[in-house]
Biopython code that builds the backbone (N, CA, C, O; Angstrom):
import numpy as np
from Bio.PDB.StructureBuilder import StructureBuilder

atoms = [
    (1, "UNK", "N", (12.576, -15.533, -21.515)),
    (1, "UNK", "CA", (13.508, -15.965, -20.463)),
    (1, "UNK", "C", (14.042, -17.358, -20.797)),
    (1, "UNK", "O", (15.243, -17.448, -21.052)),
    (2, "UNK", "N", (13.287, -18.440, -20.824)),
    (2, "UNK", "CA", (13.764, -19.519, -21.506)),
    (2, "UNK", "C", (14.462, -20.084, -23.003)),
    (2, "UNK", "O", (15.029, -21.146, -23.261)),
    (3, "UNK", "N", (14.201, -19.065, -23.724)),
    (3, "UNK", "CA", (15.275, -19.305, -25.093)),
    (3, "UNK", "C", (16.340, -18.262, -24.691)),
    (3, "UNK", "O", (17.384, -18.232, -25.343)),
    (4, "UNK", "N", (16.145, -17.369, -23.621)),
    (4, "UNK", "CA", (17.791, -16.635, -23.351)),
    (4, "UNK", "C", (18.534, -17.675, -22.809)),
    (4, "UNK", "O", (19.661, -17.912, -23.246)),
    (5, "UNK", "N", (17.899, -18.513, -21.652)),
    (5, "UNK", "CA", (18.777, -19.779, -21.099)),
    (5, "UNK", "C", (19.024, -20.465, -21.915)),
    (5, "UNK", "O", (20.209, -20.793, -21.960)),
    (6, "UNK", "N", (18.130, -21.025, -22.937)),
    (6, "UNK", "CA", (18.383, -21.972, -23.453)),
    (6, "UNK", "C", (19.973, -21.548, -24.442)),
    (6, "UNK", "O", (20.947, -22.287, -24.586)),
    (7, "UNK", "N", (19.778, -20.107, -25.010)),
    (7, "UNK", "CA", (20.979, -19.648, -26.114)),
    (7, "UNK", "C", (22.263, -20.055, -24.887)),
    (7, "UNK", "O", (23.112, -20.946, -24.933)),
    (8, "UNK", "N", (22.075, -19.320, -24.133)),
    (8, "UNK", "CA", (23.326, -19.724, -23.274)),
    (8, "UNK", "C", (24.254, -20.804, -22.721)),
    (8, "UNK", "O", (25.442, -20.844, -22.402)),
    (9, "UNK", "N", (22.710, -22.108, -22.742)),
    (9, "UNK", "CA", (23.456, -23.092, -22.591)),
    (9, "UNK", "C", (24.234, -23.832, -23.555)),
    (9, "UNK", "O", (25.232, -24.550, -23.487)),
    (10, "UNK", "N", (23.290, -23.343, -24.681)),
    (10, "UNK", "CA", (23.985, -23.719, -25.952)),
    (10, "UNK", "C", (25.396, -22.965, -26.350)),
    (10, "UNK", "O", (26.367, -23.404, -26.967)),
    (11, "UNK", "N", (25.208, -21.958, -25.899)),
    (11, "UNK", "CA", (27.044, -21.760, -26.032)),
    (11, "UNK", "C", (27.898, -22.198, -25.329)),
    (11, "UNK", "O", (29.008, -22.543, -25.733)),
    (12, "UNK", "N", (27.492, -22.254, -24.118)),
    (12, "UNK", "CA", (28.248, -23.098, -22.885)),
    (12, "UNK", "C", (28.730, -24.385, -23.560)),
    (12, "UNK", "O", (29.845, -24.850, -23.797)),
    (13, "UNK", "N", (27.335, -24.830, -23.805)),
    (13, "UNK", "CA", (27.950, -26.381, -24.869)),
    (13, "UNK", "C", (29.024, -26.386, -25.774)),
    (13, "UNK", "O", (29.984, -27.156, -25.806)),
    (14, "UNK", "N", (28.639, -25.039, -26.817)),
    (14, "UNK", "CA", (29.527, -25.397, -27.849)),
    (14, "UNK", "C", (30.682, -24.749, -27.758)),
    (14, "UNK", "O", (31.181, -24.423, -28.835)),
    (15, "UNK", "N", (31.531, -24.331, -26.315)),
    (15, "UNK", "CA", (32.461, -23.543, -26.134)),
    (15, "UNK", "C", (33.022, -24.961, -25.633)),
    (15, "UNK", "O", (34.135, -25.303, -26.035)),
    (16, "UNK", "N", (32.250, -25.858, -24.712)),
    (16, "UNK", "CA", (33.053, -27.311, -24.176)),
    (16, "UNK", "C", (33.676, -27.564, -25.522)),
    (16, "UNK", "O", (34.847, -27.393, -25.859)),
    (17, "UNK", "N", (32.428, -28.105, -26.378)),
    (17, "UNK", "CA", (32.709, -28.722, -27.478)),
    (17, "UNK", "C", (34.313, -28.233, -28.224)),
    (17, "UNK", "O", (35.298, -28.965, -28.320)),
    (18, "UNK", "N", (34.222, -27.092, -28.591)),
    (18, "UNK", "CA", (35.520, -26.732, -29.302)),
    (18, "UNK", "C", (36.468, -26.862, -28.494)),
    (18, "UNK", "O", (37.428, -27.511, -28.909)),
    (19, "UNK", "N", (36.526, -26.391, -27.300)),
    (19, "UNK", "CA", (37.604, -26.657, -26.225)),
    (19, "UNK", "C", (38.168, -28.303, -26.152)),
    (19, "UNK", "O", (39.233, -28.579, -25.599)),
    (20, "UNK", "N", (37.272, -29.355, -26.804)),
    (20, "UNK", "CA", (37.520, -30.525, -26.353)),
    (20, "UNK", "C", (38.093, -31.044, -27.783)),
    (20, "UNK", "O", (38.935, -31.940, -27.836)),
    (21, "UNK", "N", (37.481, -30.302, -29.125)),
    (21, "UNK", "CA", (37.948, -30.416, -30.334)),
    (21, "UNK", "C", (39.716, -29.856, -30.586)),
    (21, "UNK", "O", (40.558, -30.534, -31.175)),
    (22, "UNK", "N", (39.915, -28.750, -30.097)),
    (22, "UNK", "CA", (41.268, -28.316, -30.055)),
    (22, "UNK", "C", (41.718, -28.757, -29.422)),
    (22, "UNK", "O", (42.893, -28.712, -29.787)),
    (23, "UNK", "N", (41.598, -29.755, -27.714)),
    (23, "UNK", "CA", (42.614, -30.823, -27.272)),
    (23, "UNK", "C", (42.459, -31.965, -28.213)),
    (23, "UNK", "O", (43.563, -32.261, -28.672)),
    (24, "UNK", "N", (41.590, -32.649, -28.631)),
    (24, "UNK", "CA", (41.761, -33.924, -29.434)),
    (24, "UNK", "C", (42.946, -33.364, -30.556)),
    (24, "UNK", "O", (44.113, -33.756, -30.545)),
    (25, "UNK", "N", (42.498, -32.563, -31.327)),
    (25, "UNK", "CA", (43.455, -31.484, -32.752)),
    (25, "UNK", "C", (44.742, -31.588, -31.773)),
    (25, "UNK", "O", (45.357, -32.512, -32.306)),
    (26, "UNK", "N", (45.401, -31.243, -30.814)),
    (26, "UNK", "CA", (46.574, -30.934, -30.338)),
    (26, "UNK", "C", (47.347, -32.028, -30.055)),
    (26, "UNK", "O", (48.569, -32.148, -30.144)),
    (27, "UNK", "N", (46.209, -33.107, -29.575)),
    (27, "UNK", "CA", (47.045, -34.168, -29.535)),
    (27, "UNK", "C", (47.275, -35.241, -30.358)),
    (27, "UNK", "O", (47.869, -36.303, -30.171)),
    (28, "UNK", "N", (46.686, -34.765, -31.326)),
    (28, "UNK", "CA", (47.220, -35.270, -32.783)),
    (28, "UNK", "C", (48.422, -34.724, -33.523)),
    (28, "UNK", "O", (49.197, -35.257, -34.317)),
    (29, "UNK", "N", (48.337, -33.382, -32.976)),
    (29, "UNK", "CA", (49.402, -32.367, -33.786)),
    (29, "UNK", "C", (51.042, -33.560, -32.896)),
    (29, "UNK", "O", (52.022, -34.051, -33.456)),
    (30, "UNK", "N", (50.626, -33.599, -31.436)),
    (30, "UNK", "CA", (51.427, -34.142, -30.991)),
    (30, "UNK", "C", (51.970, -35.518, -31.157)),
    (30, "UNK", "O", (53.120, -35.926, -30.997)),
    (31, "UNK", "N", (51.098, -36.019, -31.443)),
    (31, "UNK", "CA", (51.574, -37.682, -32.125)),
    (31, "UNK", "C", (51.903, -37.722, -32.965)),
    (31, "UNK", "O", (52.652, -38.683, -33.144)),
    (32, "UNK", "N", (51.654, -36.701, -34.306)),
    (32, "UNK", "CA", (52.244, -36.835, -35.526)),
    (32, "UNK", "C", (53.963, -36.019, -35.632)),
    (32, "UNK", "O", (54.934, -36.147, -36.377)),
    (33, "UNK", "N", (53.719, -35.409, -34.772)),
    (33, "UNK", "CA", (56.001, -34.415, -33.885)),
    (33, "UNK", "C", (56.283, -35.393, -33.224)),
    (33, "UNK", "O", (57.461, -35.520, -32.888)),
    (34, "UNK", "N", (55.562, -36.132, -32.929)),
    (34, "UNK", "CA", (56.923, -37.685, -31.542)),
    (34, "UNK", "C", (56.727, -38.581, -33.276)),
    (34, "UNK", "O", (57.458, -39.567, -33.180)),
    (35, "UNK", "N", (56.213, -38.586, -34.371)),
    (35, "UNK", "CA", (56.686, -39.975, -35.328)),
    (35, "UNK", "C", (57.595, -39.064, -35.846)),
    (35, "UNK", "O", (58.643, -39.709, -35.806)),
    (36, "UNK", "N", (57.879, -37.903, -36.338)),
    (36, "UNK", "CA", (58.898, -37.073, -37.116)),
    (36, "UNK", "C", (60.060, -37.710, -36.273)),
    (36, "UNK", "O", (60.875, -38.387, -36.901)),
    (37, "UNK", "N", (60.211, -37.576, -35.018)),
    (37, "UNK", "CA", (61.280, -37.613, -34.187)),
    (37, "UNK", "C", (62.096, -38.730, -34.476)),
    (37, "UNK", "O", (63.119, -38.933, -33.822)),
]
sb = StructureBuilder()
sb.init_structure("model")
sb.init_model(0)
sb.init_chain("A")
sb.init_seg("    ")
for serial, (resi, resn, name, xyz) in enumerate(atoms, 1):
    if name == "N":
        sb.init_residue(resn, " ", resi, " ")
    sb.init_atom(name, np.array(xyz, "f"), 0.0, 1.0, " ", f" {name:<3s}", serial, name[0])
structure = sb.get_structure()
């Protein structure tokens, strides 16, 4: 029961994590299209 929670939270985590990695990534994508401009 406790390493099923535990797997879960750990994906929970690492689903934030990427979610927070692809906004940082996007808003880079975006600062580097406003210097093209």
């Amino acid at each position: 029961m406790g390493a099923l929670t535990n797997a879960k939270s750990d994906r929970l985590i690492s689903r934030k994590a990427i979610k927070r990695l692809k906004q940082e990534m996007h808003a880079e994508v975006v600062d580097n299209c406003s210097d093209f401009r």
